[in-house]
BAZANU-338357 format. One line per 5 residues: their letters; for each residue x, y, z of C-alpha. Coordinates in Angstrom, 2 decimals. Example, Ala and Ser with C-alpha at 12.3 -4.5 7.8 and 13.67 -1.06 7.14 Angstrom:
<recs>
as = 12.30 -4.50 7.80; 13.67 -1.06 7.14 .
</recs>
This chain:
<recs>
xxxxx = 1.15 41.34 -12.69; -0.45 37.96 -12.19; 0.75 34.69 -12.02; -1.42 33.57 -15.45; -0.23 36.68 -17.20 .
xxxxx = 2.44 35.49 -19.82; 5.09 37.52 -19.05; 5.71 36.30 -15.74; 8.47 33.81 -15.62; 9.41 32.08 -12.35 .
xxxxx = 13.53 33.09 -12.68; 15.39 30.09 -11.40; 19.57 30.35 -11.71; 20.50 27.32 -12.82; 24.36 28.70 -12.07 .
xxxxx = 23.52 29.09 -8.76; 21.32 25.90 -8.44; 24.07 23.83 -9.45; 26.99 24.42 -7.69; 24.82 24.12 -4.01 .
xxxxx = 23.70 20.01 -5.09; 27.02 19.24 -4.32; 27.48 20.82 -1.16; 24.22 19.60 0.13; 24.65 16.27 -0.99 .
xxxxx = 28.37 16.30 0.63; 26.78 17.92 3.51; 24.59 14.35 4.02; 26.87 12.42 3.83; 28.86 14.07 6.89 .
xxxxx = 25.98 14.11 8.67; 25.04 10.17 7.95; 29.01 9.36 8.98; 28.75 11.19 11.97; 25.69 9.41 13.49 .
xxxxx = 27.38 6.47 12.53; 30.74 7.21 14.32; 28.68 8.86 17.50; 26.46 5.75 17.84; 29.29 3.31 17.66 .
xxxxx = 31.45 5.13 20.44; 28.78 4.91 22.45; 27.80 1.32 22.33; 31.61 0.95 23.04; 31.67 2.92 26.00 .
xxxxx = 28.46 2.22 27.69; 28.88 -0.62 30.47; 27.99 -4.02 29.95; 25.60 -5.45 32.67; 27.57 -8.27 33.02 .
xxxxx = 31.54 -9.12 33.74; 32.87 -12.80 33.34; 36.55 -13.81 34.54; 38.24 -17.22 35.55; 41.01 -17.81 38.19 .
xxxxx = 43.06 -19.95 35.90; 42.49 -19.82 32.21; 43.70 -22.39 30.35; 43.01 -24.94 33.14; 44.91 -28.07 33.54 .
xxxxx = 42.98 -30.71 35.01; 46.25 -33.45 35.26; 47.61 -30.80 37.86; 45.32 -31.86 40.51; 43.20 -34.39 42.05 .
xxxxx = 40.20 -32.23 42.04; 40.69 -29.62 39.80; 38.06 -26.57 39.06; 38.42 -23.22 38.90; 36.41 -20.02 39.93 .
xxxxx = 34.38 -18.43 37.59; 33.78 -14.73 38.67; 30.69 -12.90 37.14; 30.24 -9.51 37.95; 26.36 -7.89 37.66 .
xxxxx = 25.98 -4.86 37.00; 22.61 -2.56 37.04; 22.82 -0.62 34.33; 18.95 0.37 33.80; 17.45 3.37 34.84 .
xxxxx = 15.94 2.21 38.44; 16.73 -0.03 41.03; 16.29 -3.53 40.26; 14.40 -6.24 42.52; 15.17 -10.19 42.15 .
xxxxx = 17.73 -9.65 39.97; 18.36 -13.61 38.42; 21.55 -14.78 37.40; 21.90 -17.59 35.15; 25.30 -19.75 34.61 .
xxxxx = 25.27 -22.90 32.39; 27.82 -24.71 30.31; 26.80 -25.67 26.33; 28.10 -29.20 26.89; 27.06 -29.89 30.38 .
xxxxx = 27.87 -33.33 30.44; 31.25 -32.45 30.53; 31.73 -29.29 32.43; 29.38 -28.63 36.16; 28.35 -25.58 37.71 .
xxxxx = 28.79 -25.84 41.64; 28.53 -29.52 40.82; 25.08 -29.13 38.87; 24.01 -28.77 35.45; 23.23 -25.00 35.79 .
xxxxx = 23.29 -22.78 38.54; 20.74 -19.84 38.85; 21.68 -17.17 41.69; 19.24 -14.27 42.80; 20.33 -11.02 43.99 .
xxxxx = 16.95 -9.25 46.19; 18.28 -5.89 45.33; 20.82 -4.48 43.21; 20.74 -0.17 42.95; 20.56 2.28 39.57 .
xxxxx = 24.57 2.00 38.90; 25.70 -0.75 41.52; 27.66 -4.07 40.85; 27.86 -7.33 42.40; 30.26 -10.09 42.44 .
xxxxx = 29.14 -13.97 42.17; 31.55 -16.99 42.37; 30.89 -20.27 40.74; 32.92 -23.59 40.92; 33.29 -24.51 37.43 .
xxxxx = 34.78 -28.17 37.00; 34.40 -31.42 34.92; 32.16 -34.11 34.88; 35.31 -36.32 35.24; 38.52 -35.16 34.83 .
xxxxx = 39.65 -38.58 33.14; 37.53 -38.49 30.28; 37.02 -35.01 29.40; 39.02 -33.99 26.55; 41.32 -31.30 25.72 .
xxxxx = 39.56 -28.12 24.35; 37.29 -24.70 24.50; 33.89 -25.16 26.38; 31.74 -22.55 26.77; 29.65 -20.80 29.40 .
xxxxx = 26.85 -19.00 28.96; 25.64 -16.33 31.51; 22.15 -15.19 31.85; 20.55 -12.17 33.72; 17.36 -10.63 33.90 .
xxxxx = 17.75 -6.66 35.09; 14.63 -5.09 35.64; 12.75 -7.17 32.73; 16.10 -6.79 30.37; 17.91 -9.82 29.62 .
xxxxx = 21.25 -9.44 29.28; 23.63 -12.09 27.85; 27.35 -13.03 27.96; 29.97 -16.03 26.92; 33.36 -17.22 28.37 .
xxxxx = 35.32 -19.80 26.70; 37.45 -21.70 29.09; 40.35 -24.14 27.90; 40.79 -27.53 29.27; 44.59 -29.04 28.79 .
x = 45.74 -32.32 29.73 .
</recs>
């Protein structure tokens, strides 16, 4: 029997066609959810390469004659090699009204930092003049380049009067 011959008749069952779509199509969707859910968990879990903390947050700057606090920033290699010249960036939005160690920005360099090791940086962090800056949320940015990957971070710090 050939396949131009008349009486040959491709025999599809639609009965048994049918009830499958809806298993395969259900079937997708699990699959789609579940790359969804896997690749979410794991941007949550994987470390961030860097850490940002203050020694007093809210900061009162009436409570002192000089007042600043210490902003901590933790860097952490999380590439795939050692890193060389690792650069660390720290710099307020509104410098005119907060410093960094007394300067606009502040840019740090670490020579080497291992696959998988952390280090720990302190900044001064205090205003212009404590007299006329005003009460409110001023934000730090924090730069560093890992082994050609920049990696970025905020901390909001609040000033009280």
């Amino acid at each position: 029997m050939s396949l131009y011959e008349d009486e040959f008749d491709f025999a599809f069952v639609k009965e048994k066609l049918v009830p499958t779509l809806p298993l395969i199509i259900f079937a997708l969707i699990i699959a789609f959810v579940a790359y969804f859910v896997i690749t979410s968990i794991i941007t949550v879990v994987q470390p961030k390469a860097i850490g940002l903390s203050f020694s007093n947050n809210p900061f009162d700057v009436s409570k002192t004659s000089a007042p600043n606090t210490i902003l901590t920033v933790v860097i952490s290699n999380i590439t795939d090699e050692d890193a060389k010249n690792v650069l660390v960036e720290v710099k307020a939005v509104d410098f005119k009204s907060i410093t960094i160690d007394k300067e606009a920005f502040k840019t740090e360099e670490i020579e080497l930092l291992g696959k998988g090791e952390s280090r720990s940086l302190k900044f001064i962090v205090s205003p212009v003049d404590k007299n006329k800056i005003l009460q409110g949320k001023y934000t730090i940015n924090v730069q560093a380049l890992i082994n050609e990957d920049i990696f970025k971070e905020s901390i909001t710090l609040q000033i009280e009067k």
